[in-house]
C-alpha positions as CSV (number, residue, x, y, z in Angstrom):
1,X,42.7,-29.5,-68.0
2,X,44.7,-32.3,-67.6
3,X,45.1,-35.6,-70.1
4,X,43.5,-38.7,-69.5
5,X,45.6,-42.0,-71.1
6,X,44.0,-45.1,-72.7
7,X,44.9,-48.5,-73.8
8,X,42.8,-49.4,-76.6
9,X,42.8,-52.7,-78.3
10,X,42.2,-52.3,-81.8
11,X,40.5,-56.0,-82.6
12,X,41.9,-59.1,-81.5
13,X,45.6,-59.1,-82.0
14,X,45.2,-55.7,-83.3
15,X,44.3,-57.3,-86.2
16,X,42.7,-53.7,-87.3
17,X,45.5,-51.3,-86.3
18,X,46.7,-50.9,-89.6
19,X,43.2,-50.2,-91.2
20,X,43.1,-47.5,-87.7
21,X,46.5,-46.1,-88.3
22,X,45.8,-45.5,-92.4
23,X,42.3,-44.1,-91.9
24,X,43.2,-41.8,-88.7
25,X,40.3,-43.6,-85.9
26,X,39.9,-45.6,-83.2
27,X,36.4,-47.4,-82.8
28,X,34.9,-50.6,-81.1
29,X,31.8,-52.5,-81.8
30,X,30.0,-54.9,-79.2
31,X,27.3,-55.8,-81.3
32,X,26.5,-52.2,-82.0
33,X,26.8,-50.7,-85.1
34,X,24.0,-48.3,-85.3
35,X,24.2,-44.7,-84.4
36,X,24.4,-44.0,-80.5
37,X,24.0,-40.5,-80.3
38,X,20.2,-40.6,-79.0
39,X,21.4,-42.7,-75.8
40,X,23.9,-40.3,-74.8
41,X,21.4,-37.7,-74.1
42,X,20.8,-39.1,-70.1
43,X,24.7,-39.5,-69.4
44,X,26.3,-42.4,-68.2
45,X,23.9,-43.8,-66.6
46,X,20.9,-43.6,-68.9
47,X,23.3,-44.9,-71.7
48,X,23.7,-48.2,-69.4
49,X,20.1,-48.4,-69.0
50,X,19.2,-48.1,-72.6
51,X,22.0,-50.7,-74.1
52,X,22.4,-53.3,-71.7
53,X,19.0,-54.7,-72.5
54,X,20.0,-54.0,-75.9
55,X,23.4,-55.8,-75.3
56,X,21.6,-58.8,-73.4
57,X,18.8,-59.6,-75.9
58,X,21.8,-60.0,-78.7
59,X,24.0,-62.1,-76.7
60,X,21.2,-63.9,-74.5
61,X,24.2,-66.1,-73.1
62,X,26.0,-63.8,-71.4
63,X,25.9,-62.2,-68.1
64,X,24.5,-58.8,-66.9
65,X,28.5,-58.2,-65.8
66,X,29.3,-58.7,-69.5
67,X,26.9,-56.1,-70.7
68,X,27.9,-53.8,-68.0
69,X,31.6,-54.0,-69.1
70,X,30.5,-53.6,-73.1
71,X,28.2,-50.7,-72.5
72,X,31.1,-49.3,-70.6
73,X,33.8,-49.4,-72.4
74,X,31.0,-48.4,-75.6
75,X,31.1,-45.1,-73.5
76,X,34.5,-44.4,-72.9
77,X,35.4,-44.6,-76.8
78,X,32.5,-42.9,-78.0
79,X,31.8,-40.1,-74.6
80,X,34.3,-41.2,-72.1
81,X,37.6,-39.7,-73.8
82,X,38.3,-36.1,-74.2
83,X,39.5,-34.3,-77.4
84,X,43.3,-34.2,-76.6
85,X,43.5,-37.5,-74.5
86,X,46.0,-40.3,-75.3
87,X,45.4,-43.5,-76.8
88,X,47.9,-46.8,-76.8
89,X,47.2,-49.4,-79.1
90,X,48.8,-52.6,-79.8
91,X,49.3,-53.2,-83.3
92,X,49.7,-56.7,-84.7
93,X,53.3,-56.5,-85.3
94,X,53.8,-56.2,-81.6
95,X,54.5,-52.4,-81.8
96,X,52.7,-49.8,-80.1
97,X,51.0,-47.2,-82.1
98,X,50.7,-43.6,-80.0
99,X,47.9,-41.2,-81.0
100,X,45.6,-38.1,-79.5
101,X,42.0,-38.5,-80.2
102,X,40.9,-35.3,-82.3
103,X,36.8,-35.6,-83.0
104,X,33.9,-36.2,-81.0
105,X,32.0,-39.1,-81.6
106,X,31.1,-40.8,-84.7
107,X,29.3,-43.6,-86.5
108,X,30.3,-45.6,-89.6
109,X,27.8,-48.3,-89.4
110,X,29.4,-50.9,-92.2
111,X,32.6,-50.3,-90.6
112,X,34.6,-53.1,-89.0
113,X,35.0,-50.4,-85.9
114,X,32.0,-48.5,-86.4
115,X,31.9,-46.4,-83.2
116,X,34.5,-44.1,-83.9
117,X,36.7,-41.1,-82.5
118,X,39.4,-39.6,-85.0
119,X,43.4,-39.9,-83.9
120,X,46.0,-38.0,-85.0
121,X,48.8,-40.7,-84.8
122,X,51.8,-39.2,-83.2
123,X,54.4,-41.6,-83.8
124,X,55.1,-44.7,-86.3
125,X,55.3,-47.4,-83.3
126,X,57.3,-47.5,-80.9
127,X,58.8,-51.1,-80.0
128,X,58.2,-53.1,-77.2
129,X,61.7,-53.4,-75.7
130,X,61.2,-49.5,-75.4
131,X,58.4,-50.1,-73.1
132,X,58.3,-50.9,-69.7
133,X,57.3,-54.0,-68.1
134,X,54.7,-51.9,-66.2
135,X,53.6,-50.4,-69.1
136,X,53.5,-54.0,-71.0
137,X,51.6,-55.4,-68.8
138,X,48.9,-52.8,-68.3
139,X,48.8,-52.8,-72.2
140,X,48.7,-56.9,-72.1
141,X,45.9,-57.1,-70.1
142,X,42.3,-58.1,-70.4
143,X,39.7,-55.9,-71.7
144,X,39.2,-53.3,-74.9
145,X,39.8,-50.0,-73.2
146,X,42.7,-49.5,-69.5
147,X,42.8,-46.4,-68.2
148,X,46.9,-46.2,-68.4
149,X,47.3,-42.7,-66.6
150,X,49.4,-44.2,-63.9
151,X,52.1,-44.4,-67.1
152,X,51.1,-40.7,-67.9
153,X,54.9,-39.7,-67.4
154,X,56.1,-42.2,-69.3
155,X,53.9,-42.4,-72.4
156,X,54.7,-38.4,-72.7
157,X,58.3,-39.5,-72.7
158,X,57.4,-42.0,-75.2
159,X,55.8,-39.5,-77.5
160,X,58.9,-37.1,-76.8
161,X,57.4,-34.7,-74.7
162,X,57.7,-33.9,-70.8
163,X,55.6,-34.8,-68.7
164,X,53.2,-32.0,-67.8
165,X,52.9,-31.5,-63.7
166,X,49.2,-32.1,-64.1
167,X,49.7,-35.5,-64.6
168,X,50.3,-36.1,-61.1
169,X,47.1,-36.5,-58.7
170,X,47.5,-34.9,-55.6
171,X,44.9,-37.8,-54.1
172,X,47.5,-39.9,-54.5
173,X,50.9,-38.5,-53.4
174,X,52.8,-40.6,-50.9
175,X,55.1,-39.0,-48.3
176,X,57.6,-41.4,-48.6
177,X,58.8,-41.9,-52.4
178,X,60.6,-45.5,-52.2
179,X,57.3,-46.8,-50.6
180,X,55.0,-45.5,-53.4
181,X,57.9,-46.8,-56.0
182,X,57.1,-50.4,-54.4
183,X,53.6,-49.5,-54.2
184,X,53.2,-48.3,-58.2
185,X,52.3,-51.9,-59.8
186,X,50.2,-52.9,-56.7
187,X,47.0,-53.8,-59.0
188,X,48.7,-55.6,-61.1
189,X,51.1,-57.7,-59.1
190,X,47.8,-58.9,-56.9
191,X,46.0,-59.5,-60.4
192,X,48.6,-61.7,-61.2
193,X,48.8,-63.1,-57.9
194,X,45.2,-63.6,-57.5
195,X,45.3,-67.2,-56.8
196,X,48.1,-66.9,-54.0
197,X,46.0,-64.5,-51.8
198,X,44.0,-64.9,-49.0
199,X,41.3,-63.7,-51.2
200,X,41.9,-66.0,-54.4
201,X,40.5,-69.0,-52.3
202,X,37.4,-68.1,-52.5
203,X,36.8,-65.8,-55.3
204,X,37.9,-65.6,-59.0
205,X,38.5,-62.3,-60.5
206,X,35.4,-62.1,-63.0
207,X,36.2,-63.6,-66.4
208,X,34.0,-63.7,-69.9
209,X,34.4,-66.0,-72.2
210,X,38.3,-67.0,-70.8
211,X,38.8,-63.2,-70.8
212,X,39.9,-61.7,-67.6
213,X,37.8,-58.5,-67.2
214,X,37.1,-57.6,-63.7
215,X,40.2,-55.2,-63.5
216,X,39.5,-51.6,-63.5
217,X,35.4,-52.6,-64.5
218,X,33.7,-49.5,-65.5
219,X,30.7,-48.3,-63.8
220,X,28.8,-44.7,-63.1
221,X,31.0,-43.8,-60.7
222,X,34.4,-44.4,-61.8
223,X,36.4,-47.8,-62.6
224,X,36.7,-50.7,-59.8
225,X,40.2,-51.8,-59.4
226,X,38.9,-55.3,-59.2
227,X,35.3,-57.1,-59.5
228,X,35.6,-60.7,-58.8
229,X,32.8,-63.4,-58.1
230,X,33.1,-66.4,-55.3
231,X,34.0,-69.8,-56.5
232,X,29.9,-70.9,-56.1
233,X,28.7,-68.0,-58.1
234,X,26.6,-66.4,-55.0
235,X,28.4,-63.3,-54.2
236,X,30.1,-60.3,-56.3
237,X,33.4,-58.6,-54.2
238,X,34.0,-55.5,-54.9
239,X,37.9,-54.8,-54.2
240,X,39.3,-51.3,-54.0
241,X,43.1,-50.8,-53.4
242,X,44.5,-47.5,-51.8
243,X,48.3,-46.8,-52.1
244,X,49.6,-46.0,-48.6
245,X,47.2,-45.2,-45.6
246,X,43.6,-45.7,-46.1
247,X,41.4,-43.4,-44.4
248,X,37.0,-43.1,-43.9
249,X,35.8,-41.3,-47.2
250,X,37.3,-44.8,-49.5
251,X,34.3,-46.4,-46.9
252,X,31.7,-44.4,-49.1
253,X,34.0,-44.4,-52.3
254,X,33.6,-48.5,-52.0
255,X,30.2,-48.3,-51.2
256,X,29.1,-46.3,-54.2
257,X,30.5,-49.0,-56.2
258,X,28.9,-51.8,-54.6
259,X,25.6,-50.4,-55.2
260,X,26.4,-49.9,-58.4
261,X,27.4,-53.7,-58.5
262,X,24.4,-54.7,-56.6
263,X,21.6,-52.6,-58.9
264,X,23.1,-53.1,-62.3
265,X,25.4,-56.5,-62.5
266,X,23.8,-58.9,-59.7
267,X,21.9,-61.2,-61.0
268,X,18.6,-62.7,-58.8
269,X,19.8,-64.2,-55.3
270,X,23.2,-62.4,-55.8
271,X,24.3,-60.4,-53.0
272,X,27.6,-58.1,-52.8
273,X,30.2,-58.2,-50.3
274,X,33.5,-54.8,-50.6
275,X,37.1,-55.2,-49.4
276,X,39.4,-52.4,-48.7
277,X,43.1,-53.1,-49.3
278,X,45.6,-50.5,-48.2
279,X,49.4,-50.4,-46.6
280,X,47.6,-48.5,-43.1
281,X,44.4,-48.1,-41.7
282,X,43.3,-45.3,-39.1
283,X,41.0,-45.1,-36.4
284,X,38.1,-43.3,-38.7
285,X,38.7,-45.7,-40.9
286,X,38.2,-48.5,-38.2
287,X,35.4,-46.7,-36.4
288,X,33.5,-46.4,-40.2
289,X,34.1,-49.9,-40.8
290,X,33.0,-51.6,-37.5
291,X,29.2,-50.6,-38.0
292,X,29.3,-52.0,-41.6
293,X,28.9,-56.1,-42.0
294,X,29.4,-56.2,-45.5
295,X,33.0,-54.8,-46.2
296,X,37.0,-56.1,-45.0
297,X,39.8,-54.8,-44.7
298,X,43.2,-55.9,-45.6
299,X,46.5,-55.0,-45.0
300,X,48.9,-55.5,-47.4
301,X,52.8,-56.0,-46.8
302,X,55.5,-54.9,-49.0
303,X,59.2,-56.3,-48.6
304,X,62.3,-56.3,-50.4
305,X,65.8,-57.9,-50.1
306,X,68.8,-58.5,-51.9
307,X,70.1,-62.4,-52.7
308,X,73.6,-63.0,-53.4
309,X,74.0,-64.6,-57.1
């Protein structure tokens, strides 16, 4: 079975790493520090439905979007990641601390991180000029827990192994190699870019509290790339990004999501809208989307040239 790979912040500024590194954990709070092991018994989705009112009634100024977002990154520490998975962790010194998680679930309720997997740290830190910028700024980013396994290969390197030919998902193999090398950082070069896009005038990728956290938003049926909001609040887009040539099953892929977004984050008088982005489209593709109203498509360009210095 094949690794999955995690950023995990370990408190703001890592300000906890060392306290992680010396006891052998990872663990995040939310406002919960009691025992969760009777809401995992429904799954995913029963978790959600049993902690966000939880979540909500604790933090009665924020957003059903910000409970979704704590509940879900509450499951990926404490269900979410495997025995054997990766995690990457900032630590306040500005080096990266590698480790495999090594226990199921855990509570340790007066702890500063009381939901709690157990690590075996594989390295001492590894710097940051050691790093990619890809790598750096999927690390950088908003949010408590990243799926990193796009920089599967190069963690593995990191941790001085080779990267195992599982790592890479057939799903997303493109024919021609120097177009999926342009292609690799497409999330986060639009993320970063937002504001330039056709898109950015008229929605915001969703923040909380200053915090960008609408990249790769967790719900019940995997992570959305991006979840952003329009400028007057009314409408939630869900945006999903396909490497390459985008054919009719990401119709239904976006569509799950989007009713996820519309029956768990929406608040009253919401509604949701979805947006494909991929290199090519296809006439299934075109056919699926011409008898749906509530869902784009976008084609996106990539170019390259040389200037002389």
């Amino acid at each position: 079975m094949s690794k999955s790979y995690y950023r995990v912040r370990l408190g703001e500024a890592g300000r906890y790493a060392e306290e992680c590194r010396a006891g052998g954990f990872i663990g995040g709070h939310w406002d919960f520090k009691e025992d969760l092991t009777p809401y995992f018994v429904d799954g995913y989705r029963g978790f959600g439905k049993q902690c966000k009112p939880i979540f909500l009634e604790r933090n009665p100024d924020k957003t059903k979007v910000a409970a979704g977002l704590a509940c879900g990154m509450l499951w990926t520490i404490c269900k979410g990641m495997q025995i054997g998975d990766v995690v990457f962790c900032p630590a306040a010194d500005g080096r990266f601390m590698l480790g495999q998680i090594a226990s199921d679930y855990y509570c340790v309720p007066d702890g500063a991180l009381p939901q709690r997997r157990k690590v075996e740290w594989l390295t001492d830190g590894i710097a940051r000029d050691d790093v990619s910028d890809g790598l750096k700024r999927s690390t950088n980013g908003p949010g408590t827990v990243v799926d990193i396994s796009a920089y599967a290969e190069e963690v593995e390197r990191l941790i001085g192994h080779d990267a195992p030919p599982s790592i890479v998902a057939t799903s997303d193999i493109i024919e021609d190699p120097s177009t999926f090398a342009l292609e690799k950082h497409l999330e986060d070069f639009l993320v970063a870019n937002w504001a330039q896009t056709e898109l950015g005038r008229d929605y915001d990728i969703f923040s909380d509290d200053g915090e960008l956290v609408g990249q790769q938003f967790p719900s019940d049926t995997g992570p959305i790339d991006i979840l952003a909001i329009s400028k007057d609040r009314k409408t939630l887009l869900v945006v999903e990004l396909k490497r390459g040539r985008a054919s009719d099953t990401v119709v239904g892929q976006i569509q799950r999501y989007m009713g996820y977004v519309a029956g768990e984050l929406a608040e009253e008088g919401q509604s949701v809208r979805g947006t494909i982005i991929a290199l090519e489209d296809d006439l299934r593709l075109r056919r699926a989307l011409s008898v749906t109203q509530s869902i784009d498509f976008y084609r996106y360009q990539v170019s390259f040239r040389l200037v002389q210095a």
